[in-house]
C-alpha positions as CSV (number, residue, x, y, z in Angstrom):
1,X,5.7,-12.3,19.3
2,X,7.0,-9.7,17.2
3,X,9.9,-7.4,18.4
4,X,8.4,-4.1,19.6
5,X,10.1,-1.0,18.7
6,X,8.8,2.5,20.5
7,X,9.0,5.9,19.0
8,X,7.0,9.1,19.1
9,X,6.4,10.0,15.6
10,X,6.6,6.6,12.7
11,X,6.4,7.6,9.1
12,X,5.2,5.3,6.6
13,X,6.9,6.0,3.0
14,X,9.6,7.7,2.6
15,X,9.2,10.1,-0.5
16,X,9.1,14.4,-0.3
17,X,6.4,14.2,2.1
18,X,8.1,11.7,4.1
19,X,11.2,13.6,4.5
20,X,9.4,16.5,5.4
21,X,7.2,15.2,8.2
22,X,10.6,13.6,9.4
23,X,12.6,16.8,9.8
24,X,10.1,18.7,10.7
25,X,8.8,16.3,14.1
26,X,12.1,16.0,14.6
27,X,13.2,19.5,15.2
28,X,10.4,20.1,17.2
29,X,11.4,17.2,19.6
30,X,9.9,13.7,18.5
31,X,11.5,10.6,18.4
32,X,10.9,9.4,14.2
33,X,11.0,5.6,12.7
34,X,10.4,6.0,9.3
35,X,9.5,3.0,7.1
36,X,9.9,2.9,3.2
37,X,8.8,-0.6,1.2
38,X,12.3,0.7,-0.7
39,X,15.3,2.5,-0.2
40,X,13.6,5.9,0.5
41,X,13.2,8.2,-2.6
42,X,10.0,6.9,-4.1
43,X,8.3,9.3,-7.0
44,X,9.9,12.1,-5.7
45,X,13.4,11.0,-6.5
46,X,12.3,10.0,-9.8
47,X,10.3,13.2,-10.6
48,X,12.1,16.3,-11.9
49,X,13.3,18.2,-8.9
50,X,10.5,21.1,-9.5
51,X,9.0,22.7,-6.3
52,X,6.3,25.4,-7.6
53,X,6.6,28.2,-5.1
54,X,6.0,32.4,-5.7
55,X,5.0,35.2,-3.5
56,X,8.7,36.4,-4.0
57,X,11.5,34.2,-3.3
58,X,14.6,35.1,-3.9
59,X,15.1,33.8,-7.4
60,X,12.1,35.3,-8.5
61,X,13.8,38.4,-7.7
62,X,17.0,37.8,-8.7
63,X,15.4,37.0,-12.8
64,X,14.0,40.4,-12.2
65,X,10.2,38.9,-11.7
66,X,7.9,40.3,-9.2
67,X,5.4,38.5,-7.6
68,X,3.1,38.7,-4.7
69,X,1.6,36.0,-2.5
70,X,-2.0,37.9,-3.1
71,X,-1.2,37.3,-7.4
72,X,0.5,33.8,-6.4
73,X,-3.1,33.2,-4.8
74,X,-5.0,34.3,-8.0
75,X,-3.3,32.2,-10.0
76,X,-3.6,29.1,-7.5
77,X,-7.4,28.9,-6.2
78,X,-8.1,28.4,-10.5
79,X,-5.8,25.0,-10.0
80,X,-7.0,24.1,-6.8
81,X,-10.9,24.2,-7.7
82,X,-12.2,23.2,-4.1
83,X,-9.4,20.4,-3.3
84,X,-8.4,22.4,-0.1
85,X,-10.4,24.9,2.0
86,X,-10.0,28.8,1.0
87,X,-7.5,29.0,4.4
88,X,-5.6,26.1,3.3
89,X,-4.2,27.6,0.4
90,X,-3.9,31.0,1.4
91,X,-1.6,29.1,4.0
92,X,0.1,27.3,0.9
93,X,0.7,30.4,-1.1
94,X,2.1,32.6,2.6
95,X,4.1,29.6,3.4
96,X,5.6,29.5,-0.2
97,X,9.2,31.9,-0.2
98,X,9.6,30.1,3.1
99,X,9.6,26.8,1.9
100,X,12.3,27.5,-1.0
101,X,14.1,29.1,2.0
102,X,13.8,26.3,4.4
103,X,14.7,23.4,1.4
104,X,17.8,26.2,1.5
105,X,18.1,25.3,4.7
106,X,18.1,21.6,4.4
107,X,20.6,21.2,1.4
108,X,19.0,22.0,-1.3
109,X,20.2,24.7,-4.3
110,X,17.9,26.3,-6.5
111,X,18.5,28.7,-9.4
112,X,17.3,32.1,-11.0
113,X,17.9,31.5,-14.8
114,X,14.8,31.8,-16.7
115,X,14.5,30.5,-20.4
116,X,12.9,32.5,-22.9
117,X,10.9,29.8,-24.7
118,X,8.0,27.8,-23.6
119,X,9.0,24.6,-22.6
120,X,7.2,21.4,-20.3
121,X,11.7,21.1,-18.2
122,X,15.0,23.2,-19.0
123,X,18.2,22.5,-20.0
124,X,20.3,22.9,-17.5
125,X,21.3,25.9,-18.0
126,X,17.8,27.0,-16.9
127,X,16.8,25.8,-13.3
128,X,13.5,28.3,-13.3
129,X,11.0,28.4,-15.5
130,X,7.0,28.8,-16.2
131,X,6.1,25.7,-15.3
132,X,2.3,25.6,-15.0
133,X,-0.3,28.1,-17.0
134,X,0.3,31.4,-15.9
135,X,0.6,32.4,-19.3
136,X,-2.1,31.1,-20.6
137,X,-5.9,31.6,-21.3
138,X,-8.1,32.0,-19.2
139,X,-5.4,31.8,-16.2
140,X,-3.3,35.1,-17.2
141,X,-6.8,36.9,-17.2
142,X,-6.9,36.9,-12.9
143,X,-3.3,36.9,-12.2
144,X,0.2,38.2,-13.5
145,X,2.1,35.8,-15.1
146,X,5.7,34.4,-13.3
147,X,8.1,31.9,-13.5
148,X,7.1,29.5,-10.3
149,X,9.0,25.9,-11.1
150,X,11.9,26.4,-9.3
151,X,14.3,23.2,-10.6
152,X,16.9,21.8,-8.0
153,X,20.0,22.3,-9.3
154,X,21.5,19.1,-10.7
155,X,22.5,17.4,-14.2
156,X,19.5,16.3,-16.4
157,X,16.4,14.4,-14.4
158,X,18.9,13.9,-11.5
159,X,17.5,17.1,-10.1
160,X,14.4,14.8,-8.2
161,X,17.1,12.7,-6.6
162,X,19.5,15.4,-5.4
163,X,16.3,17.0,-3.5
164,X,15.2,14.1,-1.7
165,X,18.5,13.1,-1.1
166,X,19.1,16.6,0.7
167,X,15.8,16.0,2.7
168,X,16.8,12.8,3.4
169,X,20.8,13.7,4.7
170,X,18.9,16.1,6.7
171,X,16.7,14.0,8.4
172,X,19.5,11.5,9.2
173,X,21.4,14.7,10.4
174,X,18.3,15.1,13.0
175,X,18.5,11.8,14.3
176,X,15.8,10.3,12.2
177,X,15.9,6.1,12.4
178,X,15.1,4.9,8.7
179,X,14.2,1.2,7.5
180,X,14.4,0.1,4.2
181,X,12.2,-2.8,2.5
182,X,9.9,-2.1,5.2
183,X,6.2,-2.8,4.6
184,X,3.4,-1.7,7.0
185,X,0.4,-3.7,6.4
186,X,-1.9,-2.8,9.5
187,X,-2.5,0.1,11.8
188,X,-2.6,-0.6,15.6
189,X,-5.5,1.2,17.1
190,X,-6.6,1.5,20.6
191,X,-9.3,3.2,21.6
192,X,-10.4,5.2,18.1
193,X,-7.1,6.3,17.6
194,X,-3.9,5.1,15.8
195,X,-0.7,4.0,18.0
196,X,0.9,1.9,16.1
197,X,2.3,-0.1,12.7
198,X,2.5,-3.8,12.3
199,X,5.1,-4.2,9.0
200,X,7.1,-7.2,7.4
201,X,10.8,-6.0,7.0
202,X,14.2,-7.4,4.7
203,X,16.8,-7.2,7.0
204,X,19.5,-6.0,5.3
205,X,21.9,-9.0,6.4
206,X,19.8,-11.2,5.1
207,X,20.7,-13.4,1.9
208,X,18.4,-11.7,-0.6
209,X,18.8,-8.3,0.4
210,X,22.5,-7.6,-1.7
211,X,20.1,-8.9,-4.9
212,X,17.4,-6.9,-4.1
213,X,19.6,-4.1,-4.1
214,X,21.1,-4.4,-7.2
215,X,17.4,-5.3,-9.2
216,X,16.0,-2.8,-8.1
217,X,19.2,-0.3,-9.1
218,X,18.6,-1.9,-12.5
219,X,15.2,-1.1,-12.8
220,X,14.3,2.3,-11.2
221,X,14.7,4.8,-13.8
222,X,13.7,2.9,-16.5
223,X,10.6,1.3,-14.9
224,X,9.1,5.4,-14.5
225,X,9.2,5.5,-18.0
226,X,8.6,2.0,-19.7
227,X,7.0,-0.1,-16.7
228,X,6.4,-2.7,-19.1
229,X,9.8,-3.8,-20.0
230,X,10.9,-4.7,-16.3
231,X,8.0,-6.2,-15.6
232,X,10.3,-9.6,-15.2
233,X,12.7,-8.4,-12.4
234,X,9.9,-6.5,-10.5
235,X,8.4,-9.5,-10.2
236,X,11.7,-11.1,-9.1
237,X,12.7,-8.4,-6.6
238,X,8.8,-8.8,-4.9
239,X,9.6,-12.7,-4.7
240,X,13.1,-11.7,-2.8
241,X,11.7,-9.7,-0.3
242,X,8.6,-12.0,0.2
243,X,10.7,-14.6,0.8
244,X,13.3,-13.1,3.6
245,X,10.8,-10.5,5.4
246,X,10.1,-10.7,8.9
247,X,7.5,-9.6,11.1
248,X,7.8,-6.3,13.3
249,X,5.9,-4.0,15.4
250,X,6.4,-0.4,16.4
251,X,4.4,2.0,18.3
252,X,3.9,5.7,18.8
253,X,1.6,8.6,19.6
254,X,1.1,9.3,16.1
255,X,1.5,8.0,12.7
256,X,2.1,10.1,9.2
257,X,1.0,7.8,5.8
258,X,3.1,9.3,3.0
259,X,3.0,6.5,1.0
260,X,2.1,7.8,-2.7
261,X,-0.6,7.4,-4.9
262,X,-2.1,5.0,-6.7
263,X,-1.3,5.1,-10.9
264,X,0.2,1.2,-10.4
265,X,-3.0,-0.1,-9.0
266,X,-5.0,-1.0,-12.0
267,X,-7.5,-2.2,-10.3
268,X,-8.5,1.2,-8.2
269,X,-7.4,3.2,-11.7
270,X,-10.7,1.5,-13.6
271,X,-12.7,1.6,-10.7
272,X,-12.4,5.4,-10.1
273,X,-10.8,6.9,-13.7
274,X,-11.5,4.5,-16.3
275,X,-11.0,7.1,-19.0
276,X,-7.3,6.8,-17.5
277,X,-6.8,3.1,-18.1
278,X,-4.4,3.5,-20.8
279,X,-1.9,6.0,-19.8
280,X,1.6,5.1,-18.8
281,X,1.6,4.9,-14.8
282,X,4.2,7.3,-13.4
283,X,6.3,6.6,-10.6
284,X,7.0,3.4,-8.5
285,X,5.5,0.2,-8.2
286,X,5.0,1.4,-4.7
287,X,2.8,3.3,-5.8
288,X,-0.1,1.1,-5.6
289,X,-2.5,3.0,-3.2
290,X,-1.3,1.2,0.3
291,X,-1.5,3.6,2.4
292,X,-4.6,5.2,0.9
293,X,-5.7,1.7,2.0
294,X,-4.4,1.8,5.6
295,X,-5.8,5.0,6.2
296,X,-9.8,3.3,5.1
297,X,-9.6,1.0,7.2
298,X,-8.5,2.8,9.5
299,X,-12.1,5.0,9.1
300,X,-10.4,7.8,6.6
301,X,-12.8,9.1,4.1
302,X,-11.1,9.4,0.6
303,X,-11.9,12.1,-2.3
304,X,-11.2,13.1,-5.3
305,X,-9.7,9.7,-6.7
306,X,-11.1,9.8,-10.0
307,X,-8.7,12.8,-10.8
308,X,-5.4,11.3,-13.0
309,X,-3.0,13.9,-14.4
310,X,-2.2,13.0,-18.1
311,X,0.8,14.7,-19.5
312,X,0.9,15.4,-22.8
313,X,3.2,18.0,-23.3
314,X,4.2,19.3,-27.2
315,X,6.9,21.1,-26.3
316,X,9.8,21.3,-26.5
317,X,10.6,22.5,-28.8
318,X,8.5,25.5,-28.6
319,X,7.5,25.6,-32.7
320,X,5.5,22.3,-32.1
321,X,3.3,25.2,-29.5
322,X,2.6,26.8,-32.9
323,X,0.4,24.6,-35.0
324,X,-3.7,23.0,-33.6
325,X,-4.6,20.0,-31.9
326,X,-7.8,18.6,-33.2
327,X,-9.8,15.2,-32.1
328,X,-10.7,13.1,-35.1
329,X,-13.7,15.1,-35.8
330,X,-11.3,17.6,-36.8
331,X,-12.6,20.1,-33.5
332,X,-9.8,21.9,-31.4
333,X,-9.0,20.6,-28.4
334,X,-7.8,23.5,-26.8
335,X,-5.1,26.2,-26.8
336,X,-1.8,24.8,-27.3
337,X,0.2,26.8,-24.7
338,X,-1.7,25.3,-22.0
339,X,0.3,23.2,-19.4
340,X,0.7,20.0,-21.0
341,X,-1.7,18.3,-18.4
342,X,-4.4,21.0,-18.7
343,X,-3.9,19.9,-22.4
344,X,-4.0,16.3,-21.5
345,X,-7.0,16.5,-19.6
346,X,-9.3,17.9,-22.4
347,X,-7.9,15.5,-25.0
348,X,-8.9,12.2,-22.5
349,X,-11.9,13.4,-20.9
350,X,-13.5,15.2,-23.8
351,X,-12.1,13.6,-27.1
352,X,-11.2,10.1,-25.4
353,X,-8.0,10.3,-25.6
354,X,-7.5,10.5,-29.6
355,X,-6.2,13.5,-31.2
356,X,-3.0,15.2,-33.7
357,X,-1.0,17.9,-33.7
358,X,-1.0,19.5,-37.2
359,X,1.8,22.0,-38.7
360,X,2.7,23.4,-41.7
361,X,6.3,23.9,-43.0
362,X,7.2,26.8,-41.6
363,X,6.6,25.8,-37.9
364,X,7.5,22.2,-38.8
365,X,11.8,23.5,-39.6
366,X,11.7,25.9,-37.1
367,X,11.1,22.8,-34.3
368,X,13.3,20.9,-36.0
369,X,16.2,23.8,-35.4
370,X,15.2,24.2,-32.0
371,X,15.6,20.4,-30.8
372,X,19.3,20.9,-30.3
373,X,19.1,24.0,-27.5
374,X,15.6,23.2,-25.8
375,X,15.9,19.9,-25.2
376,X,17.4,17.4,-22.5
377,X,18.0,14.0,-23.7
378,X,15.0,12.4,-22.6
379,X,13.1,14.8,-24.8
380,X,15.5,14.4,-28.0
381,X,14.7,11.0,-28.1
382,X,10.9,11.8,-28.2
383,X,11.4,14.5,-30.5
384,X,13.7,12.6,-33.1
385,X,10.8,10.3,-33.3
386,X,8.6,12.8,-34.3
387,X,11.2,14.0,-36.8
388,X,11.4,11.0,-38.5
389,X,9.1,8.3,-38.5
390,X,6.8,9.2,-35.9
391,X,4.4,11.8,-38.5
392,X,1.9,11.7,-41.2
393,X,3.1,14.5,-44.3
394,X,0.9,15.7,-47.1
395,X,0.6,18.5,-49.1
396,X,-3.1,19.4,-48.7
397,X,-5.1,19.4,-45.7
398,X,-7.6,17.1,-46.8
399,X,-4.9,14.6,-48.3
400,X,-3.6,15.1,-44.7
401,X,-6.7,14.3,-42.7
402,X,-7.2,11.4,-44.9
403,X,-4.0,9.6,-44.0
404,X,-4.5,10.5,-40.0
405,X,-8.3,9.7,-39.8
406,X,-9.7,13.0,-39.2
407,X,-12.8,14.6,-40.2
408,X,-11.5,17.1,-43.1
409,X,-14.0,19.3,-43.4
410,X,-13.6,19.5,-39.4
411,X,-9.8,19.9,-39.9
412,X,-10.4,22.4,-42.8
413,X,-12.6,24.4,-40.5
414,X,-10.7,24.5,-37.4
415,X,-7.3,25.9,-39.3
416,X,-9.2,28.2,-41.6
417,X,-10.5,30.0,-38.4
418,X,-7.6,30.2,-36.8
419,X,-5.4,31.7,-39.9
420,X,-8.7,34.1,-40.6
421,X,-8.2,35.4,-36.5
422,X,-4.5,35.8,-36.9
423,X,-5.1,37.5,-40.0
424,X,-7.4,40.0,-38.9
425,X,-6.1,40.8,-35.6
426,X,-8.6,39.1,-33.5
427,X,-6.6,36.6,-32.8
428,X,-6.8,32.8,-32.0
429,X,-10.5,32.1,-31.5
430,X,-9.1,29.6,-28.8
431,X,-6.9,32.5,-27.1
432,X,-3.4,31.2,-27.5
433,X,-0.9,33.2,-26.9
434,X,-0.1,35.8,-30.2
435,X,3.7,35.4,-30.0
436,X,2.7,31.5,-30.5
437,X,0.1,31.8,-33.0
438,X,1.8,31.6,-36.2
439,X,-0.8,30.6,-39.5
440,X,-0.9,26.8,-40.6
441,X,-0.6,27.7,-44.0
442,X,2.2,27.0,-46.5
443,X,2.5,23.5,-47.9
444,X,3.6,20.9,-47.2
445,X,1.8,19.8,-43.9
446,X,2.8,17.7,-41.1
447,X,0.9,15.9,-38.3
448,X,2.0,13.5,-35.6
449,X,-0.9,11.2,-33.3
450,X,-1.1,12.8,-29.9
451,X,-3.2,10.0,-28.9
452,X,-2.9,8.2,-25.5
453,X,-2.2,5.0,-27.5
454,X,0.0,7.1,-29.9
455,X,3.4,5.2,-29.9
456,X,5.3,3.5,-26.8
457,X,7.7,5.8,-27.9
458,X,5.6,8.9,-27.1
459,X,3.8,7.9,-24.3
460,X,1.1,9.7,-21.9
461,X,2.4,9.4,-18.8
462,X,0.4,10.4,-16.1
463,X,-0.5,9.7,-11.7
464,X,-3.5,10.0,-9.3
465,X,-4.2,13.3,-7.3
466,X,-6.8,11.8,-5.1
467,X,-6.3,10.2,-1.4
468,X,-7.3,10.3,2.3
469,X,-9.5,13.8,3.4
470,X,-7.6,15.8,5.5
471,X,-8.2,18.8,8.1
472,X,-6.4,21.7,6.4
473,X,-5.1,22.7,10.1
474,X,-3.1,19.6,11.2
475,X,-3.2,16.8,8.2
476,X,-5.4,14.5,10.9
477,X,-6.7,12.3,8.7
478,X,-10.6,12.9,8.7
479,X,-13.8,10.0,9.2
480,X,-16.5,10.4,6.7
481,X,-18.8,12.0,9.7
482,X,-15.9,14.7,9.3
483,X,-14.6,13.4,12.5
484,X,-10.7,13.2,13.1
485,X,-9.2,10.0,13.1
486,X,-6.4,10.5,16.6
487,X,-2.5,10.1,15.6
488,X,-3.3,9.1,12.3
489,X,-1.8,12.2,9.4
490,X,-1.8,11.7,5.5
491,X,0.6,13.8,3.5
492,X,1.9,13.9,-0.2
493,X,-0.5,11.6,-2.4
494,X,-1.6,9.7,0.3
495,X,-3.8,12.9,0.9
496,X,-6.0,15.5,-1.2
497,X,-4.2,18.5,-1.4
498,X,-3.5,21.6,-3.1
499,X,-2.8,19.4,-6.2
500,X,-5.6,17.6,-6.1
501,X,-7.9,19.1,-8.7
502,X,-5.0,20.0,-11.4
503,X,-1.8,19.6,-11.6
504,X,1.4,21.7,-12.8
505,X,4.8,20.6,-12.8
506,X,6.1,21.1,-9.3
507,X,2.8,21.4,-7.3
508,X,2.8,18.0,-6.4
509,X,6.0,18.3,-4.8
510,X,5.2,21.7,-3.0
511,X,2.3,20.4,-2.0
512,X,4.7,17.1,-0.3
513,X,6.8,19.6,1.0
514,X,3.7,21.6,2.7
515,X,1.8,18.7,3.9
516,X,4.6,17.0,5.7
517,X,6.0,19.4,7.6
518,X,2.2,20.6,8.6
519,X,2.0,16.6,9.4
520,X,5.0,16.4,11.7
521,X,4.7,19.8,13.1
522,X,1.3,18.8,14.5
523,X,2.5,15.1,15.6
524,X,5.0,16.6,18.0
525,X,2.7,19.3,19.3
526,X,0.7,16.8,20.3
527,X,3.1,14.5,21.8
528,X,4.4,17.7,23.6
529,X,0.4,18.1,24.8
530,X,0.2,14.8,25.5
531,X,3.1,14.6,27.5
532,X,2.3,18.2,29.3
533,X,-0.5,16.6,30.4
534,X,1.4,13.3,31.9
535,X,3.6,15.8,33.7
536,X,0.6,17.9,35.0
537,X,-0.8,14.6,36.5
538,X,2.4,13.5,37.7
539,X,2.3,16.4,39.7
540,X,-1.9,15.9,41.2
541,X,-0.3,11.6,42.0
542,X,2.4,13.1,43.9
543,X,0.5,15.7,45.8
544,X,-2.2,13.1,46.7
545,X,0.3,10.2,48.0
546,X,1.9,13.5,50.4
547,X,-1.5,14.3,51.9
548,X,-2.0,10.4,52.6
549,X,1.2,9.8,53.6
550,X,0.7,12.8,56.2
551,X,-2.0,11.5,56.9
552,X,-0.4,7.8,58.0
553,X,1.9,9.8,60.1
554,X,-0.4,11.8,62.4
555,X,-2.8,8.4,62.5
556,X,1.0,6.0,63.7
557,X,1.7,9.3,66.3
């Protein structure tokens, strides 16, 4: 028999949401195991550090930006769509300075510089920005525009990692017990309701374990961007564990699945977004829908898991914001200074994922003298690509179109009515932006393939939004009857949230930040309840064994 470990609170996966449901059951009281297949960290510590939050936290202020959680709510229910209840997100957006302020709390720094061009991350001299659409069409015509990524302060993509690793330091502050290398692969239930994990764990005095360590070191970073070339010693650090884990067994009053999503799962990816089958999976191999998985069969409806954010973002630098996108009938795809996964979206679902970017030379050396002071050095590799051998030049349109594949009388169409709206005053027929609609006009011309397939060099990266239904209240994980499934919560991906139905850089991560802590505030209520009520019938045993032990006395007299 497996060793059995008790605990009021176990969370599976040890990401954001993780954290959060950690610190947050253990202020309020709970015992907390929490059980990561790695070292903790997951997506989040590999994401860019960006928490969208507004209503009017502090840096908001400090750049001299108002905002108000009623505009922050205007903005929001057009991302949302109907992934949460109309409560749920006016929770999310009157939660939202708080939850800068409690990150505060837990470690984290944030900043209040602002940069004054368009851009999908800042340098680092920038640490908040406008990181979603608020400027753009047809978002800016229901709420105010403001900046709302707000960037943990740290050196280049380190800014994901220096987050979590704040939650995380917190949590162990708390008294929070975390296991590596720990897999879950059933949940114990009893009764209807969830008690309990069954998981496989690498002991980290066993033989493989120093190995494992280093692989996976190796491999992180490198395996969010380019999955395909570690392939090899992902393989090799799944045999290690396979061959050193040992069975365990845990139990509790509830359990929180905050596992991730599925993008590495290409099996669930064609089943539920096949037009998605080609993008470039962001995150970690972790991220294979597991704990979606527990929580089915478990009973836990899912939703939304046909929804894939596909990021293709043009800038920086902000120029390449200036020319048209067009499919290969030559048709815009959209306005260019949407969020580069609005963008994405349109080009996969509408023009299969196959479009260009088209310039002419004004807007083509203005990018190129922006690269050096927009751009980190993940994007100057991108961009240099671009720059050199990664674009089509002619000097006609239909020369142009020719050597990319479009439609030219499609192309010709598309840029001569955007130069005639600029011209007259109109305006860009597709609304972009006038400060970024500059005329595609003097020759020569440029173009380079935005296409999901484009170059592994400029890839589409993208992950799922869908999971497990959740009550908006407590994160109980809900039945398809609408029924709640006892002890058993879903948080970050694992669950539909308020990024569920679009997503904008940072929103993911709010949305792990908001769901965990609703998880573990909830799990310890209702221990606290459950143990309330133990006391309360403590008290009715121990007032019935007085009357019957008065009883034996009068009867022996």
């Amino acid at each position: 028999m497996p060793e059995v470990q008790q605990f009021d609170v176990i969370v599976v996966g040890y990401g954001d949401a993780g954290a959060a449901a950690a610190i947050e059951a253990a202020d309020n009281g709970a015992r907390v195991l929490v059980l990561d297949r790695s070292y903790g960290g997951g997506a989040s510590a590999l994401s860019g550090g960006v928490v969208y939050a507004g209503g009017g936290t502090r840096q908001q202020r400090e750049a001299g930006y108002e905002d108000t959680v009623e505009n922050l709510y205007n903005y929001l229910r057009q991302e949302a769509g109907n992934s949460v209840d109309d409560s749920t997100l006016r929770r999310f957006c009157a939660q939202s300075p708080g939850t800068i302020t409690w990150l505060e709390q837990q470690g984290v720094v944030f900043g209040s510089s602002v940069p004054s061009y368009k851009t999908s991350y800042p340098t680092d001299q920038h640490y908040l920005y406008f990181s979603g659409n608020e400027k753009a069409y047809p978002y800016n015509l229901t709420a105010e525009p403001a900046p709302r990524g707000h960037r943990a302060v740290a050196k280049g993509l380190a800014s994901g990692k220096v987050l979590w690793s704040a939650l995380a330091a917190a949590a162990r502050r708390k008294g929070v017990v975390f296991v590596p290398l720990a897999q879950v692969s059933d949940l114990i239930v009893e009764d209807g309701g969830v008690v309990g994990v069954r998981y496989r764990v690498l002991g980290q005095d066993h033989a493989n374990a120093a190995e494992h360590a280093r692989l996976t070191r190796l491999t992180g970073k490198l395996g969010n961007w380019a999955p395909g070339l570690v392939k090899g010693p992902v393989a090799k650090i799944k045999s290690l564990w396979e061959n050193g884990a040992e069975e365990k067994e845990a139990r509790a009053t509830a359990v929180v699945l905050a596992a991730g999503g599925f993008i590495y799962n290409q099996e669930w990816v064609q089943r539920y977004a096949p037009e998605f089958t080609g993008i470039s999976p962001l995150g970690t191999p972790a991220d294979d829908g597991s704990g979606i998985q527990l929580g089915m069969d478990a009973g836990g409806a899912t939703a939304k898991m046909g929804n894939v954010t596909a990021w293709r973002f043009l800038s920086p630098p902000s120029a390449f914001i200036e020319g048209v996108t067009v499919g290969l009938n030559g048709r815009r795809i959209k306005n260019e200074d949407l969020y580069g996964a609005t963008h994405g979206n349109v080009l996969m679902r509408e023009f299969g994922g196959k479009g260009w970017a088209v310039y002419d030379s004004v807007s083509w050396k203005k990018a190129r003298g922006q690269v050096r002071s927009q751009t980190q050095i993940f994007q100057k590799l991108q961009v240099a690509f671009l720059l050199t051998v990664g674009h089509k030049k002619a000097d006609t349109l239909a020369e142009l179109a020719m050597k990319i594949g479009v439609d030219a009388s499609g192309l010709q169409q598309t840029v001569e009515a955007y130069n005639q709206g600029i011209a007259s005053g109109a305006g860009d027929p597709a609304h972009k932006a006038p400060e970024l609609s500059v005329p595609v006009g003097k020759a020569p011309f440029y173009a380079y393939d935005i296409s999901v397939d484009a170059s592994p060099f400029y890839p589409i990266p993208g992950l799922t939004l869908g999971g497990l239904v959740v009550d908006g209240e407590s994160g109980l994980v809900k039945r398809q009857d609408g029924t709640l499934i006892p002890g058993l919560y879903a948080a970050g991906r694992n669950a539909v949230g308020v990024c569920s139905n679009s997503y904008v850089s940072g929103l993911s991560l709010a949305d792990c930040i908001f769901s965990g802590r609703r998880a573990g505030q909830h799990a310890a209520a209702r221990l606290k309840a459950a143990l309330a009520e133990d006391t309360a019938s403590g008290r009715e045993d121990l007032q019935g064994g007085q009357i019957l032990t008065d009883a034996a006395d009068e009867s022996m007299a």
